[in-house]
C-alpha atoms as an extended CHARMM CRD file, in Angstrom:
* protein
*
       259  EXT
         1         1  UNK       CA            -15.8790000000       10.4030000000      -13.6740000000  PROA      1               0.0000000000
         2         2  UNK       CA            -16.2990000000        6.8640000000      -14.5480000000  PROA      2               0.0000000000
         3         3  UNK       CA            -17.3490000000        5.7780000000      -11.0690000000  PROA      3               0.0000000000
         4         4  UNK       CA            -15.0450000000        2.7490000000      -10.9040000000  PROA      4               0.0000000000
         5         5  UNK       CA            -15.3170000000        2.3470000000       -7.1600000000  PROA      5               0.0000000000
         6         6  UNK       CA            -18.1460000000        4.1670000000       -6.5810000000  PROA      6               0.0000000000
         7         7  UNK       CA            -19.6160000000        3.1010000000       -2.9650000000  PROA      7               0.0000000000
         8         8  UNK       CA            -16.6400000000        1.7140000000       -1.8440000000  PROA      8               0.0000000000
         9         9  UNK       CA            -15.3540000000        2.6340000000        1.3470000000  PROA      9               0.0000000000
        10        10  UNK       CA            -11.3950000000        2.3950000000        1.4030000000  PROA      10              0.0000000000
        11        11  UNK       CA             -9.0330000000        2.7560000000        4.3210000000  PROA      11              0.0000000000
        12        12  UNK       CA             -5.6110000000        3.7170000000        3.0340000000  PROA      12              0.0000000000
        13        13  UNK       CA             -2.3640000000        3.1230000000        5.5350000000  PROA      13              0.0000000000
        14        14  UNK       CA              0.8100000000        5.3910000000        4.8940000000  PROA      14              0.0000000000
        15        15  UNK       CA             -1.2390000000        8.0030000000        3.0780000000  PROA      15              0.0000000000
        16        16  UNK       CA              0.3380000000       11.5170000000        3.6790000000  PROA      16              0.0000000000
        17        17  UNK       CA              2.1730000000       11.1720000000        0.2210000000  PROA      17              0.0000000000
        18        18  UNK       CA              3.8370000000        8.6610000000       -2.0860000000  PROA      18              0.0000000000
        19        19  UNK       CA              1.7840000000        5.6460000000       -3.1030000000  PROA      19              0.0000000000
        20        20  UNK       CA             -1.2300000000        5.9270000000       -0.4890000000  PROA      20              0.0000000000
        21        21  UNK       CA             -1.5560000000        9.8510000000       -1.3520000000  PROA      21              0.0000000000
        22        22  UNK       CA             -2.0740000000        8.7360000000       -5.4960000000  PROA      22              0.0000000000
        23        23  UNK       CA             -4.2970000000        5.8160000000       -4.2590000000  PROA      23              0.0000000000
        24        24  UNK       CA             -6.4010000000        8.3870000000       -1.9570000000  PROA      24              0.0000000000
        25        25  UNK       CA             -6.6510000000       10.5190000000       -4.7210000000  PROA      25              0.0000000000
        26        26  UNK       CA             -7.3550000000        7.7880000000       -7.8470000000  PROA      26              0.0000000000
        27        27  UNK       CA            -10.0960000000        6.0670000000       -5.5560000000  PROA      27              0.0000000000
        28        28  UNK       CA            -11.6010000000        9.2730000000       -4.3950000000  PROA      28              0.0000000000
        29        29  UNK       CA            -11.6290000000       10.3670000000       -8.4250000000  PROA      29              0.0000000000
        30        30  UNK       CA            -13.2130000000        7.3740000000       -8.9930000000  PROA      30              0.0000000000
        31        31  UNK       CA            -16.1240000000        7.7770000000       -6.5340000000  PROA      31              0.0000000000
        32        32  UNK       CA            -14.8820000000        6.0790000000       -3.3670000000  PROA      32              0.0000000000
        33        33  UNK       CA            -14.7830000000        7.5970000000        0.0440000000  PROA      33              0.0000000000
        34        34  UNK       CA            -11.7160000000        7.0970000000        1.3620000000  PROA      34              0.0000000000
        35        35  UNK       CA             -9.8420000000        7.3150000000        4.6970000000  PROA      35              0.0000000000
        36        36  UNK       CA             -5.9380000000        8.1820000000        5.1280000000  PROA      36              0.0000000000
        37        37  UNK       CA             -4.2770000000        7.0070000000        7.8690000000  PROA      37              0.0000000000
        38        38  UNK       CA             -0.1440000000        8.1510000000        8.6850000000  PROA      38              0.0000000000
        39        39  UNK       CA              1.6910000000        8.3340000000       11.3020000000  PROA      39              0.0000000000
        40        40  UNK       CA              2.2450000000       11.7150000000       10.2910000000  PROA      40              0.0000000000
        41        41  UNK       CA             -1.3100000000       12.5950000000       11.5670000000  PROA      41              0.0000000000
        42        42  UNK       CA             -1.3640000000       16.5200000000       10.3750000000  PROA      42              0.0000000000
        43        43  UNK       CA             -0.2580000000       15.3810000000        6.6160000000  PROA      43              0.0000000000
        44        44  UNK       CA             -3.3300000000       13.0100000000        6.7740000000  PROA      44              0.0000000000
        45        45  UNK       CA             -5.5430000000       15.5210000000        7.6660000000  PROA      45              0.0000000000
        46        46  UNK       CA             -4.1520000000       18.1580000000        5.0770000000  PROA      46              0.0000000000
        47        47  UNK       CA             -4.5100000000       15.5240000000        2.4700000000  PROA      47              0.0000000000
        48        48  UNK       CA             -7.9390000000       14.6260000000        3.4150000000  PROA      48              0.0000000000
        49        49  UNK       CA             -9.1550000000       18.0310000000        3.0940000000  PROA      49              0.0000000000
        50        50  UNK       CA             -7.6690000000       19.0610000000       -0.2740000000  PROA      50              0.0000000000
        51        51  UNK       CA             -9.1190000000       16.0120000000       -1.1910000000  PROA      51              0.0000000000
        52        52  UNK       CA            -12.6030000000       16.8830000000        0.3500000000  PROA      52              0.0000000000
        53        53  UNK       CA            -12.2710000000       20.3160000000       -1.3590000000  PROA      53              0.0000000000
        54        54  UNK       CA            -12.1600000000       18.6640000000       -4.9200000000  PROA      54              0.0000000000
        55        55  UNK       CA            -14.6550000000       15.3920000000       -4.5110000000  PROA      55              0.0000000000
        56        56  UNK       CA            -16.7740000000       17.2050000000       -1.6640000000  PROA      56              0.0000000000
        57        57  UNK       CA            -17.4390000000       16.8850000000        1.9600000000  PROA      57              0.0000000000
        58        58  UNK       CA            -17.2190000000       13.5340000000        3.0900000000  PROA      58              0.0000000000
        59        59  UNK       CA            -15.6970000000       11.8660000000        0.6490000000  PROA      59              0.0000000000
        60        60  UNK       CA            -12.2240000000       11.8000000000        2.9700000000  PROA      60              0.0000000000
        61        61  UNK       CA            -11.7260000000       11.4570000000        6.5240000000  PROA      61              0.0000000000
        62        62  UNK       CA             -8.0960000000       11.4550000000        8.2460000000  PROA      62              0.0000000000
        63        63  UNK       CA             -6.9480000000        8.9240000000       10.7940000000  PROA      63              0.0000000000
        64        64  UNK       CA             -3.3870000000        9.0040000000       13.1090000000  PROA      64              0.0000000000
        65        65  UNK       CA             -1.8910000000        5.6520000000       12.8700000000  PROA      65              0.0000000000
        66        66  UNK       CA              0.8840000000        3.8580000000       14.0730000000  PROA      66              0.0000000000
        67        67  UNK       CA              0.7820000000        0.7570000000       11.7560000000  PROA      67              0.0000000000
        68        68  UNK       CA              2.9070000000       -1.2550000000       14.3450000000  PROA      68              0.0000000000
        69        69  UNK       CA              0.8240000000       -0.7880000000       16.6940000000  PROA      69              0.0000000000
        70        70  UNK       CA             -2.5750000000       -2.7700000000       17.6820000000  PROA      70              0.0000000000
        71        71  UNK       CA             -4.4450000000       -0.5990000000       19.5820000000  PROA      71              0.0000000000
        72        72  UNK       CA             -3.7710000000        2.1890000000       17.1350000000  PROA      72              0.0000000000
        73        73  UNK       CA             -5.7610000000       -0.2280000000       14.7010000000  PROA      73              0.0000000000
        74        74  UNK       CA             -8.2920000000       -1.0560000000       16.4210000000  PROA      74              0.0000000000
        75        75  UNK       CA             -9.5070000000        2.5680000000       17.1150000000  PROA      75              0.0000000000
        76        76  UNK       CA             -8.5370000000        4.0050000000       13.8400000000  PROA      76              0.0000000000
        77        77  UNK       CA            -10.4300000000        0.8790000000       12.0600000000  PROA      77              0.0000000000
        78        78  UNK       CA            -13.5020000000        1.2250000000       14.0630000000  PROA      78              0.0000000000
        79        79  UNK       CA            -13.4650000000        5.0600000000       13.6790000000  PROA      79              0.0000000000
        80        80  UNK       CA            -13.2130000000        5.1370000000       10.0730000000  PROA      80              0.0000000000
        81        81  UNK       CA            -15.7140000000        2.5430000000        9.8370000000  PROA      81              0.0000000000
        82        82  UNK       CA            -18.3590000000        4.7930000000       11.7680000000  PROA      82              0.0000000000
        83        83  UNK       CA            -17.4500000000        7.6500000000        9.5450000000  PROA      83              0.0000000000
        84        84  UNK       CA            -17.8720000000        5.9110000000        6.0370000000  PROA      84              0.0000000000
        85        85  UNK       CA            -20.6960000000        3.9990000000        7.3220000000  PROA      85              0.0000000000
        86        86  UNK       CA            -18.4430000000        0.9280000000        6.5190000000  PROA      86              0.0000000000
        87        87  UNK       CA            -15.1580000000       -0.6200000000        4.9870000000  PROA      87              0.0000000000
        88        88  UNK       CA            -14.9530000000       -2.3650000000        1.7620000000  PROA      88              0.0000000000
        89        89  UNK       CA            -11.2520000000       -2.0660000000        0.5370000000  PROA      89              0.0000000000
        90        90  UNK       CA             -8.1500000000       -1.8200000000        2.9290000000  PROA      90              0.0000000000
        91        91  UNK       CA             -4.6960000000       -0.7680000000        1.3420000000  PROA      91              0.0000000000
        92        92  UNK       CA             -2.0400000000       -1.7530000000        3.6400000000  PROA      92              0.0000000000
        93        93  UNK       CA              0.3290000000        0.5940000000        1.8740000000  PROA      93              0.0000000000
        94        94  UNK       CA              2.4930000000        2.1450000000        4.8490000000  PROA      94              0.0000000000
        95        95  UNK       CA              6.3400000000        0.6130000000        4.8330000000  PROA      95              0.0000000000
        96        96  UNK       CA              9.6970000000        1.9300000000        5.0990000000  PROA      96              0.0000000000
        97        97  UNK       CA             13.0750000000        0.9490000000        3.4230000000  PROA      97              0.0000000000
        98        98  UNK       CA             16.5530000000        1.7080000000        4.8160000000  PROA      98              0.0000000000
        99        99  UNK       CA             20.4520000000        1.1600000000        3.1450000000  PROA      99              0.0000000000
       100       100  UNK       CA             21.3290000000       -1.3430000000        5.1580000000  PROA      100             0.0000000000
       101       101  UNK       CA             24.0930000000       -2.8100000000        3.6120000000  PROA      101             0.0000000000
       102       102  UNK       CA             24.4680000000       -6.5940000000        3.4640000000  PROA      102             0.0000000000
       103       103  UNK       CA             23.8090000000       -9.3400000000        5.7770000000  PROA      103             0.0000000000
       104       104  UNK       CA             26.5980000000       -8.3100000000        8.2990000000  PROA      104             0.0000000000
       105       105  UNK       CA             26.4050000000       -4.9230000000        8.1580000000  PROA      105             0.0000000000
       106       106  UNK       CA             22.5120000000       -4.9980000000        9.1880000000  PROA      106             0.0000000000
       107       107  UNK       CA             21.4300000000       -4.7210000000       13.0110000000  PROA      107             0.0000000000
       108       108  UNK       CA             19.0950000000       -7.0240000000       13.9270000000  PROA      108             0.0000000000
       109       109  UNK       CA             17.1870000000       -3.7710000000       15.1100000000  PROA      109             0.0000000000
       110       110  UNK       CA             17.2990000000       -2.3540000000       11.8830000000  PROA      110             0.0000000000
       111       111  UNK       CA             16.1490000000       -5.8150000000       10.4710000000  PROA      111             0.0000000000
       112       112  UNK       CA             13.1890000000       -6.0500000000       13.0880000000  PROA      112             0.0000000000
       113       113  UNK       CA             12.3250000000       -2.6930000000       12.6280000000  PROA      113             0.0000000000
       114       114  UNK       CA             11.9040000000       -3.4540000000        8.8760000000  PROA      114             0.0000000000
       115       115  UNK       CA              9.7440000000       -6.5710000000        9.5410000000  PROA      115             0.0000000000
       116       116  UNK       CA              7.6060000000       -4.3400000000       12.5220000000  PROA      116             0.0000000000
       117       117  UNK       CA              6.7240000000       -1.7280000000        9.6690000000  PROA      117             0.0000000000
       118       118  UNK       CA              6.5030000000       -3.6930000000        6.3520000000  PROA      118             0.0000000000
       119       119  UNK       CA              5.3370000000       -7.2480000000        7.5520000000  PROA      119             0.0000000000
       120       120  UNK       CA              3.1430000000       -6.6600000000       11.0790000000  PROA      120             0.0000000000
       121       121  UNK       CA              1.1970000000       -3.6850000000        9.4240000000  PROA      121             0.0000000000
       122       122  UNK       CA              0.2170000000       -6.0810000000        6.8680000000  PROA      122             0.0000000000
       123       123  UNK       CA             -0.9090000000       -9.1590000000        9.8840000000  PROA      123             0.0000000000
       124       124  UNK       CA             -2.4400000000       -6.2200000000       11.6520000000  PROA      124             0.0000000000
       125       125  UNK       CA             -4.3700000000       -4.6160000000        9.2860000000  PROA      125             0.0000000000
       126       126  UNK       CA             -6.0050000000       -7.7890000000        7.8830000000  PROA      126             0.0000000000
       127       127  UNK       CA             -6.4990000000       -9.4250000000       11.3260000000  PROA      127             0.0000000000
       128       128  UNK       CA             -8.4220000000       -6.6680000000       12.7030000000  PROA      128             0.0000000000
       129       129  UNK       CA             -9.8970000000       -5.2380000000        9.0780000000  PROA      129             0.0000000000
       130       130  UNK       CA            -11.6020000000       -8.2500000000        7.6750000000  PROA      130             0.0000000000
       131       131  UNK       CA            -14.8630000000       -8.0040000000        9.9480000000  PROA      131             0.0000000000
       132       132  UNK       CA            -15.4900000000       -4.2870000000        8.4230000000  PROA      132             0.0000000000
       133       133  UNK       CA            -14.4160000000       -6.2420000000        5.2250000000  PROA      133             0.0000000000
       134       134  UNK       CA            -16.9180000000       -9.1210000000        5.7020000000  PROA      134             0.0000000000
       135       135  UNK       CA            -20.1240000000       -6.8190000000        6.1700000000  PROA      135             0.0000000000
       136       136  UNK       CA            -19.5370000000       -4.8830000000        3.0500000000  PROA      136             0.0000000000
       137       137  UNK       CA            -18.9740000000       -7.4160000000        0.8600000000  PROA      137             0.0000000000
       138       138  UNK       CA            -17.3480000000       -7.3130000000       -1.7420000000  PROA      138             0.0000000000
       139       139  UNK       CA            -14.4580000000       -6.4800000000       -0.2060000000  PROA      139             0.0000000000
       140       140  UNK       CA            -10.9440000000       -6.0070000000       -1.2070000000  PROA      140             0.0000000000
       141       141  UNK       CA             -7.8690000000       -6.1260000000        0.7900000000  PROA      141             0.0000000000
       142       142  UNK       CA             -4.3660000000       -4.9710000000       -1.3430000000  PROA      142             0.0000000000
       143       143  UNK       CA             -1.4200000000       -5.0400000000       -0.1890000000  PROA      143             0.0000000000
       144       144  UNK       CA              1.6840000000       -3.1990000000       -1.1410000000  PROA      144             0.0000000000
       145       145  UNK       CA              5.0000000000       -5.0910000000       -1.4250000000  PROA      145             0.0000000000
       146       146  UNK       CA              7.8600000000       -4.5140000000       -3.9430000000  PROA      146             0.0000000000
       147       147  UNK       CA              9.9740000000       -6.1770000000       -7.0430000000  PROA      147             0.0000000000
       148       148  UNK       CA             12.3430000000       -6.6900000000       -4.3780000000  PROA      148             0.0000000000
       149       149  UNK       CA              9.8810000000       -9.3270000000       -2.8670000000  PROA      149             0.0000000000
       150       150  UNK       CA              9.9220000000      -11.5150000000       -5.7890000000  PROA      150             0.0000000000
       151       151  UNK       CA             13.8480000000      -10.5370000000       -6.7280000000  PROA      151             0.0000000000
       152       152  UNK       CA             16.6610000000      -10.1850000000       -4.3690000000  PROA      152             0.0000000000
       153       153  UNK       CA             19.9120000000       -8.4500000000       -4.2150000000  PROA      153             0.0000000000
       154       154  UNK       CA             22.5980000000       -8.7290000000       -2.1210000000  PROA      154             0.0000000000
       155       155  UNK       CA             22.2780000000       -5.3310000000       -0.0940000000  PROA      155             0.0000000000
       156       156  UNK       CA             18.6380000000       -5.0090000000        1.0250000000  PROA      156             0.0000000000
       157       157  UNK       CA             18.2470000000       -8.6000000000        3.4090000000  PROA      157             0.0000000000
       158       158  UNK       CA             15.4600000000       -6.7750000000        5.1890000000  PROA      158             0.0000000000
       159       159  UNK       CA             13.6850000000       -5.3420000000        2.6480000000  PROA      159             0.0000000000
       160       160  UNK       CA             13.9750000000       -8.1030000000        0.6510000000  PROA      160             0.0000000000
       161       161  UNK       CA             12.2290000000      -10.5580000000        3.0000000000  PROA      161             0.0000000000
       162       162  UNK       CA             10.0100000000       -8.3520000000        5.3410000000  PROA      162             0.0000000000
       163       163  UNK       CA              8.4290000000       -7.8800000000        1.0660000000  PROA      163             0.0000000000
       164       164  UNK       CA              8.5990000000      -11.3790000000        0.3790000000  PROA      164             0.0000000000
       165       165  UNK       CA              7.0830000000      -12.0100000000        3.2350000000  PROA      165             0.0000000000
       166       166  UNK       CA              3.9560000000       -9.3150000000        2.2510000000  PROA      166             0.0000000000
       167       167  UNK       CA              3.5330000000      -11.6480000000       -0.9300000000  PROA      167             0.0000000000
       168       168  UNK       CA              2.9300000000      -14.6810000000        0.8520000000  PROA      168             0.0000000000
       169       169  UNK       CA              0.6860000000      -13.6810000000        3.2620000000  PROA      169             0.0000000000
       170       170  UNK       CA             -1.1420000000      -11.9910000000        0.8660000000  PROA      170             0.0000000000
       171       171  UNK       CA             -2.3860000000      -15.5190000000       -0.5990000000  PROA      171             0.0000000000
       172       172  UNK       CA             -2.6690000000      -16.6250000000        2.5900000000  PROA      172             0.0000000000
       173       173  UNK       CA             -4.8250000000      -14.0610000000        3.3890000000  PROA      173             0.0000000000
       174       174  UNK       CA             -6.7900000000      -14.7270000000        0.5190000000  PROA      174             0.0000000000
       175       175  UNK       CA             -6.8800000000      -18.8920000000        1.0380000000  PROA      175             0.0000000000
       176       176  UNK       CA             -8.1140000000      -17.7010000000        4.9020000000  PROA      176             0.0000000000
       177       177  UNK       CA            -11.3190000000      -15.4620000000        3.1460000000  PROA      177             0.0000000000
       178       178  UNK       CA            -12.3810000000      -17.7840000000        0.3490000000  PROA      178             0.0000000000
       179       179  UNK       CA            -12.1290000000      -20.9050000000        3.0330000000  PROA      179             0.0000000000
       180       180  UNK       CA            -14.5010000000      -19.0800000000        5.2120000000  PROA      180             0.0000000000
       181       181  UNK       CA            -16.6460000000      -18.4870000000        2.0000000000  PROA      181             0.0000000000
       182       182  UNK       CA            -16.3530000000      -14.5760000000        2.2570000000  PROA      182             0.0000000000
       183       183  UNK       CA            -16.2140000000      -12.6880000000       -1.0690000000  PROA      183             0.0000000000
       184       184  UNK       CA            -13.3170000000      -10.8710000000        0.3970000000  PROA      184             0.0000000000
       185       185  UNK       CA             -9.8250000000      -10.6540000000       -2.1070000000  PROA      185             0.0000000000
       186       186  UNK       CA             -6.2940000000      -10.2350000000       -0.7840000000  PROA      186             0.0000000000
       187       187  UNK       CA             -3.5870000000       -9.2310000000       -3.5200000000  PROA      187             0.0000000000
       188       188  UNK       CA             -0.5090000000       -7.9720000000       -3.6080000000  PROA      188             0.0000000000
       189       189  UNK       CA              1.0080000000       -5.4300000000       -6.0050000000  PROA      189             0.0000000000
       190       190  UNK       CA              4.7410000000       -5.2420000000       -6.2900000000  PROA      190             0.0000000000
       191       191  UNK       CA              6.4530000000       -1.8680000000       -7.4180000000  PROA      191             0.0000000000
       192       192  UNK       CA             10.0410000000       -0.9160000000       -8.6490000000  PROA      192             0.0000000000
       193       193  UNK       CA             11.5800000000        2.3550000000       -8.5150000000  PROA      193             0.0000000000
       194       194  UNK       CA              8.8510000000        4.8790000000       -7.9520000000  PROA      194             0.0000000000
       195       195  UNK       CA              8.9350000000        8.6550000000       -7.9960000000  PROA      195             0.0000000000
       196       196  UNK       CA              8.1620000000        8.9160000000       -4.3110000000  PROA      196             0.0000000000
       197       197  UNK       CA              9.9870000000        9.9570000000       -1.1570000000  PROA      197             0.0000000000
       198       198  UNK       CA             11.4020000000        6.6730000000       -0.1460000000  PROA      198             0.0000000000
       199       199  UNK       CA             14.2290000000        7.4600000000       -2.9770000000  PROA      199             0.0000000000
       200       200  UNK       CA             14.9500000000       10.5250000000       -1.2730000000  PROA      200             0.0000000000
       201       201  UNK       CA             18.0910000000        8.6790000000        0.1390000000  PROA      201             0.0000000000
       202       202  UNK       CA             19.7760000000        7.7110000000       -3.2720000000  PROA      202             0.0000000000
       203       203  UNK       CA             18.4000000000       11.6080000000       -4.4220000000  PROA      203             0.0000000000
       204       204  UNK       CA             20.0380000000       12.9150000000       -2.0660000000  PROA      204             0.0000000000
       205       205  UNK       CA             23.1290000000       10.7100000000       -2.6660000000  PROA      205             0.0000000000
       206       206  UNK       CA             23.5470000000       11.3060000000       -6.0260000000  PROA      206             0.0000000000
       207       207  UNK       CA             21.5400000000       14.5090000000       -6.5330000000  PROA      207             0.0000000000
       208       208  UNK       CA             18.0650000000       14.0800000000       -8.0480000000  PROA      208             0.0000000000
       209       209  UNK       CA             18.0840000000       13.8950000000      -12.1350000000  PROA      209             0.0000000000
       210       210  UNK       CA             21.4960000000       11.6310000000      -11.9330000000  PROA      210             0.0000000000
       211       211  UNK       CA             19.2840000000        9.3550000000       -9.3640000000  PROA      211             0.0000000000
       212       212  UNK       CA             16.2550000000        8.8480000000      -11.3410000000  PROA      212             0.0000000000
       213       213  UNK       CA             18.9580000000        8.0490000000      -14.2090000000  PROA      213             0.0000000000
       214       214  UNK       CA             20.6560000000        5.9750000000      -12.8630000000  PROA      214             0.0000000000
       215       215  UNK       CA             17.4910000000        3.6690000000      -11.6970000000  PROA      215             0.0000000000
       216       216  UNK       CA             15.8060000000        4.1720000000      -14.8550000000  PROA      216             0.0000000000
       217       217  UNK       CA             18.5780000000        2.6320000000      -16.7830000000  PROA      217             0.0000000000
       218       218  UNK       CA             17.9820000000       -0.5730000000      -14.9360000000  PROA      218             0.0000000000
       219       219  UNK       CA             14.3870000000       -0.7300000000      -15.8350000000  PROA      219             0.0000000000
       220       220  UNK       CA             13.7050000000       -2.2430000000      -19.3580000000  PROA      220             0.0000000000
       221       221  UNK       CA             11.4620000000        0.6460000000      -20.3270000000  PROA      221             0.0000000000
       222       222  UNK       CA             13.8830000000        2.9940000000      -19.4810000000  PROA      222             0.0000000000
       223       223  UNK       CA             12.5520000000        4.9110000000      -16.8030000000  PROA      223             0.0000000000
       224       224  UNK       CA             11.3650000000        5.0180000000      -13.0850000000  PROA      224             0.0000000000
       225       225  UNK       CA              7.0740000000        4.6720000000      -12.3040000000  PROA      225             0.0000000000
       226       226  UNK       CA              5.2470000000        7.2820000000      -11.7150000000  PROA      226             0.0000000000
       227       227  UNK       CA              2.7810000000        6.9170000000       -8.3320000000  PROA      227             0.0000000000
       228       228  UNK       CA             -0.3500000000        7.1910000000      -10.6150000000  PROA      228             0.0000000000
       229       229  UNK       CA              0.6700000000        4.4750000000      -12.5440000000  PROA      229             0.0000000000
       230       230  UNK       CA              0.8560000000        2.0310000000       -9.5720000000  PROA      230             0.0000000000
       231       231  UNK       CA             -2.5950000000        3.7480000000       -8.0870000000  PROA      231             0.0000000000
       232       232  UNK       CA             -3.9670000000        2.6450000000      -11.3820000000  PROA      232             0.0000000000
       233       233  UNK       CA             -3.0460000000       -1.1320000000      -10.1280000000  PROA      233             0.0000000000
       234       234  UNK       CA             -4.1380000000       -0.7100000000       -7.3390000000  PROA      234             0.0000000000
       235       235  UNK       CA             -7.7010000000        0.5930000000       -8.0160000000  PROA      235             0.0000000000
       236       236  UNK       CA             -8.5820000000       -2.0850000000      -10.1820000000  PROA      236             0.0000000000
       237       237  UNK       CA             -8.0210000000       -4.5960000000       -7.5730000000  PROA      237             0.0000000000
       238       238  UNK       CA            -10.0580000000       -2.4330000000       -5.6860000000  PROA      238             0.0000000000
       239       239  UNK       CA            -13.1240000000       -2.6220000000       -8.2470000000  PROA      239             0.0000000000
       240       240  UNK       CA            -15.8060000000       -4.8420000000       -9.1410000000  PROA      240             0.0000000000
       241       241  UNK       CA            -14.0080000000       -5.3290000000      -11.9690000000  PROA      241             0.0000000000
       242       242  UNK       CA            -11.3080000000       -7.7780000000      -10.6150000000  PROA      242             0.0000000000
       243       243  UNK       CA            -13.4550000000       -9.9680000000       -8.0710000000  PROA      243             0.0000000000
       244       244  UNK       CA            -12.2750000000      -13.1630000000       -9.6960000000  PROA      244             0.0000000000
       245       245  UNK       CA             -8.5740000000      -12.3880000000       -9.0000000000  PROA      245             0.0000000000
       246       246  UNK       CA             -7.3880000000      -13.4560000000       -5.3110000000  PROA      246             0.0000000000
       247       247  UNK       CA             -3.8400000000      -14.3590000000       -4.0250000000  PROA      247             0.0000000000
       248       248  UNK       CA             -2.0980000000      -12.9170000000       -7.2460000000  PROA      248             0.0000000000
       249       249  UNK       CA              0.3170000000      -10.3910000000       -7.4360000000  PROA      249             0.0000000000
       250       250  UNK       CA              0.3100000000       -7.2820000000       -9.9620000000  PROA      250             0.0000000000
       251       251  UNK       CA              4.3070000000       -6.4030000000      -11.0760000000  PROA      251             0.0000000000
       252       252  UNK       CA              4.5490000000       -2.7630000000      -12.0010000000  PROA      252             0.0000000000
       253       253  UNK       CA              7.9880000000       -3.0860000000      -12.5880000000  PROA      253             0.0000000000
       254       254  UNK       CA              8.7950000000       -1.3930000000      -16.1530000000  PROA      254             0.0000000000
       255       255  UNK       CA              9.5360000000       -5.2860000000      -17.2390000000  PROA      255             0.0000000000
       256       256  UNK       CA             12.3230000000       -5.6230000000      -14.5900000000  PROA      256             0.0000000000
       257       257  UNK       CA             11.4020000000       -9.1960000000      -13.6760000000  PROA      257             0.0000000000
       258       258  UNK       CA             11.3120000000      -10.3060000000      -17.1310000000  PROA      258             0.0000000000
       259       259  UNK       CA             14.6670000000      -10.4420000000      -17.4160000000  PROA      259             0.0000000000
């Protein structure tokens, strides 16, 4: 273990699985301690304690959250703080995607919903997270968004701009820090197709190894990312070794937007 976060304190939003499960993991491998917070409150838990079991007691703790929801922040923040004795890094990782169809096809229900989950979280977590942030400084704050916040298509308007909008406030969120002269970084990272249940829908469309196909084959390299690969991203921005990088974004996208 080469320690890259060691000390850091890391609260991790939509962490049950998928991206925020690797990132749990990668940190906690790296000598973080690290709280998951979900919705899904018992996956949390289980999570935290396998991950307890390998690193040791007290190197995870497990929080129910509702990222939508303000109150739900506020407690989980200030509980997780008390447990870790502090918060350094804050992944606002939790977000949901949907097949909307185009323009006039989505509801604007579905299209608030998307904004609630992906864009509010993101306000929410930062607005109440960077007082733990500015007493255990450095601090880092990243925030998950997608390829399809820097590229559109013509089937996803939600997702594409509740995303687009993560990217932008992420440099605002960083402008906001270094303005009040805080050593606190906001980034954003911006996956494409990653082995993770959000493509359940297309798996289950097309049935799994014809689905990972038939994304990988629109990725230059060939193939879709692997959750490891974008925890990888995400723990260097979580590390001394990027405090000189604020309001960029990382593109794990297999060289999509290069094209």
């Amino acid at each position: 273990m080469s320690g890259r976060v060691a000390g850091k304190k890391i609260f991790i939003t939509g962490a049950a699985q998928g991206l925020g499960l690797a990132m749990a993991q990668a940190c906690a491998a790296e000598g973080a301690k690290v709280a998951l917070a979900d919705i899904n409150a018992a996956g949390a838990d289980d999570r935290a304690t396998a991950i307890n079991d390998k690193y040791g007691a007290g190197t995870a703790f497990a929080y129910a959250l509702d990222v939508t929801n303000e109150d739900h922040w506020v407690k989980a923040l200030e509980a997780a703080n008390g447990a870790m004795g502090g918060i350094s890094g804050l992944v606002n990782n939790a977000g949901i995607s949907s097949r909307e169809g185009g323009i006039e096809e989505l509801s604007l229900e579905g299209f608030r919903k998307l904004m609630s989950v992906n864009v509010d979280s993101v306000f929410l977590g930062a607005k109440h997270g960077i007082k733990y942030l500015a007493k255990n400084q450095p601090g880092s704050i990243v925030n998950v968004s997608s390829i399809a916040g820097l590229i559109a298509n013509h089937t996803s308007p939600g997702y594409n701009a509740s995303k687009a909008a993560v990217w932008l406030l992420s440099k605002n969120i960083a402008l906001y820090c270094a303005k009040k002269g805080l050593d606190v970084r906001s980034n954003s990272i911006h996956p494409t197709f990653i082995d993770t249940p959000i493509l359940d829908p297309i798996r289950n469309m097309f049935g799994k190894d014809e689905a990972e196909a038939k994304l990988g084959r629109q990725v230059p390299l060939g193939r879709i990312g692997k959750p490891e690969e974008v925890a990888q991203a995400a723990l260097y921005l979580l590390s001394d070794e990027s405090r000189f990088v604020t309001g960029a974004e990382l593109k794990i996208d297999g060289g999509i937007s290069a094209m």
